[in-house]
C-alpha positions in Angstrom: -2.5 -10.3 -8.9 -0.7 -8.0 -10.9 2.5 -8.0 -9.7 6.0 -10.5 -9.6 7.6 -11.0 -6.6 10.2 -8.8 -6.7 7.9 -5.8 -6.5 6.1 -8.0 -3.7 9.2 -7.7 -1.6 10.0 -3.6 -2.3 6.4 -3.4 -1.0 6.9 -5.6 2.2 10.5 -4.4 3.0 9.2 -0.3 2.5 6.5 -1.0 4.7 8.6 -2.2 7.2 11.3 0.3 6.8 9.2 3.0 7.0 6.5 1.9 9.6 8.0 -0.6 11.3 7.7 -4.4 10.9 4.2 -5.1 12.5 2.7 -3.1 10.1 0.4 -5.1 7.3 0.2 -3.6 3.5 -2.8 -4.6 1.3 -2.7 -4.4 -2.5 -6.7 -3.8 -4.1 -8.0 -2.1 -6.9 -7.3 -2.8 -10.4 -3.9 -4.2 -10.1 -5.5 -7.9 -8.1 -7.7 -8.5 -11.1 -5.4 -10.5 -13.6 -7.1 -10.0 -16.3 -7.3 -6.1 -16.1 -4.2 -3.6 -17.9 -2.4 -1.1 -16.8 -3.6 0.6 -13.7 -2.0 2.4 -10.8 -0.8 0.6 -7.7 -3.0 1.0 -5.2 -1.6 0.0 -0.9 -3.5 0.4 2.1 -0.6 0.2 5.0 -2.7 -0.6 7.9 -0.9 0.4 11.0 -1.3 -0.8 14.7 0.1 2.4 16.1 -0.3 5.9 16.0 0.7 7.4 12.7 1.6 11.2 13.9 2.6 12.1 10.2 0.4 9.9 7.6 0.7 12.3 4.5 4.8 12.1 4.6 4.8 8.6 5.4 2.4 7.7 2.7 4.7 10.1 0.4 7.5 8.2 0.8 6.6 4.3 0.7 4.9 5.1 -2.7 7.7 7.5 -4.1 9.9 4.2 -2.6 7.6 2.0 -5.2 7.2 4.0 -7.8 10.9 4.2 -8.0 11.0 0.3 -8.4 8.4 -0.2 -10.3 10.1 2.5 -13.5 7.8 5.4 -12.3 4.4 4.1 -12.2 1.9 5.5 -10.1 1.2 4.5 -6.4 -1.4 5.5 -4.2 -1.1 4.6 -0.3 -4.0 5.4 2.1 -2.9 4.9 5.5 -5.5 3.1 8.1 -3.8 3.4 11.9 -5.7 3.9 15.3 -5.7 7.7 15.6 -7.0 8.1 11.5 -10.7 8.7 9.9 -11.5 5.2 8.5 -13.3 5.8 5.1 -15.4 3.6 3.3 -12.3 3.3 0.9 -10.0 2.0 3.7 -13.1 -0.7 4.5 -13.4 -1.6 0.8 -9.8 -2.1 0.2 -9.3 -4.5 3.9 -12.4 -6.4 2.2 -11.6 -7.0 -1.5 -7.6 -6.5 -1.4 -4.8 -9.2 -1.1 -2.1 -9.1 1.6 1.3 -8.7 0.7 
């Protein structure tokens, strides 16, 4: 995994912050593969409760980590009970890492 611990903890502590402290955040794409470069940051904040404003909530916990990490880009799909699960939110609960 792509990332020190520091940026581990922004992650964990934004998540909580922002959507309370049950919720879980999963890190997938390229940025779990050590031996890839570069990349985005992709999250998947999976969420217990109802989410009644995903897009601003997913705004802000990756403008919160992009902020850390010196501007790189963060994507953060949201999976709660009263969301659409994709086939993107299944692939990233199967092949991510829990931060």
């Amino acid at each position: 995994m792509r990332l020190t611990p520091a940026q581990i903890e922004v992650i964990r502590e934004g998540a909580a912050q922002l959507a309370g402290s049950a919720a879980r955040v999963w890190l997938f794409g390229s940025r779990i593969r050590d031996d890839a470069r570069g990349g985005d940051v992709d999250l998947l904040l999976e969420c217990d409760q109802v989410v009644d404003e995903p897009a601003q909530l997913s705004a802000r916990l990756a403008a919160r980590v992009s902020r850390a990490m010196h501007g790189r880009k963060v994507d953060v799909l949201i999976k709660a009970p009263n969301l659409m699960v994709l086939p993107i939110h299944t692939l990233a609960l199967q092949e991510g890492v829990r931060l």
